[in-house]
C-alpha positions in Angstrom: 0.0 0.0 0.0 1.3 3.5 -0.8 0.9 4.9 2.7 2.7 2.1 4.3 6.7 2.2 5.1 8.9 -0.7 5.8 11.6 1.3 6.8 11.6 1.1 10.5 12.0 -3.2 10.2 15.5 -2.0 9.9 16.0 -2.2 13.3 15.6 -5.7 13.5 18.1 -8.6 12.5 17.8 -11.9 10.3 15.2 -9.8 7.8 14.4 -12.4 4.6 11.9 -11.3 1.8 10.5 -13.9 -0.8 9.6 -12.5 -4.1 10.3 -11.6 -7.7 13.7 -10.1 -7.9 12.1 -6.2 -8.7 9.9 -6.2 -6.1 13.0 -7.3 -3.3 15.2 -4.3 -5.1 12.3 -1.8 -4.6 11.8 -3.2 -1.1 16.0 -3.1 0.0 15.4 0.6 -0.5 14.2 0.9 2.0 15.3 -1.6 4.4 19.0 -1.9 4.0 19.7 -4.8 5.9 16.9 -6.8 4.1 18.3 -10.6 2.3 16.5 -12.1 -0.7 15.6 -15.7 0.0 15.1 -17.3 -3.4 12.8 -20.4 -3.4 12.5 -22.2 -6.3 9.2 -24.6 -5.5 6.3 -23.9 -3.5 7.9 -26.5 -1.3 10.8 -24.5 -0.5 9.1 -21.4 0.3 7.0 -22.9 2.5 9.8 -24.6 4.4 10.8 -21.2 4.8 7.6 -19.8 6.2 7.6 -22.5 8.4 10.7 -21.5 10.1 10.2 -18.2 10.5 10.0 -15.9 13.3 7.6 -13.9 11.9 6.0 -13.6 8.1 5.0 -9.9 6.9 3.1 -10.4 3.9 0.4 -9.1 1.6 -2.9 -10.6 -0.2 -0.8 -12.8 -1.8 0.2 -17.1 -2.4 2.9 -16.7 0.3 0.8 -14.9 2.7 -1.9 -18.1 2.3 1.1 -20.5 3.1 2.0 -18.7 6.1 -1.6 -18.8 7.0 -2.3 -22.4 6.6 0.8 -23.0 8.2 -0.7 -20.9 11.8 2.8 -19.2 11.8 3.1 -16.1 13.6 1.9 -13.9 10.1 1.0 -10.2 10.0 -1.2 -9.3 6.9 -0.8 -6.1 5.1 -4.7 -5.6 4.2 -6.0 -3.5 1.3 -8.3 -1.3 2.8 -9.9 -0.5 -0.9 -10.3 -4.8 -1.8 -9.8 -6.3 1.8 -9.7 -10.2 0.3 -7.7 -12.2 2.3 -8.6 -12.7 6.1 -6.6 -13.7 9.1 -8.3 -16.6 10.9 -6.8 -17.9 14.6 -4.0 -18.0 16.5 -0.8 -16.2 16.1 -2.6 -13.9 13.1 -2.5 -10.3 12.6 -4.0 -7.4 10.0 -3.3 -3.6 9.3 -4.2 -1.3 6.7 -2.2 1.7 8.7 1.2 2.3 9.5 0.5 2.9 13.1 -1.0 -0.3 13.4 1.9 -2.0 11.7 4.6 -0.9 14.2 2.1 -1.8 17.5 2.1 -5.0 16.0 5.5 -4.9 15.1 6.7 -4.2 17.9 4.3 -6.2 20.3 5.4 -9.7 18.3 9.3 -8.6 18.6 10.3 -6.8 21.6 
């Protein structure tokens, strides 16, 4: 989402995104410590979800791994076509930046 800013995950350590190679440049703009993990079968990414700390994600394939997986999973939420929902345990939305970093920061510190 345009109003959102992944900048301040730069405080933290051990920061992987999964994803096409454009969208991890675009994203390493703005977190400098950020590492691409590159999967190559549905498999492997979700091996990695699995052993994750935490998965930020969008309305997106990887974000429905880490949900059927019940990892710890923040969804980034559309406001304008909300179609993905968190369900159970460990699970957590935001369309705002404010909510981001409560949640953030509630999960990590």
């Amino acid at each position: 989402s345009p109003g959102i800013d992944y900048s301040f995950l730069s405080k933290y350590t051990n920061l992987f995104f999964v994803g096409l190679e454009d969208e991890y440049v675009d994203m390493k703009k703005s977190i400098q410590n950020l590492q691409h993990l590159k999967v190559n079968t549905a498999l492997e990414l979700s091996e990695a979800i699995a052993g994750c700390k935490l998965f930020i994600g969008n309305q997106s394939f990887p974000f429905a791994l880490a949900e059927a997986l019940k990892v710890k999973r923040v969804l980034e939420v559309d406001f304008l076509t909300p179609n993905v929902m968190v369900d159970g345990a460990n699970g957590f939305d935001f369309c705002y930046q404010p909510q981001f970093e409560k949640i953030i920061k509630n999960i990590l510190e």
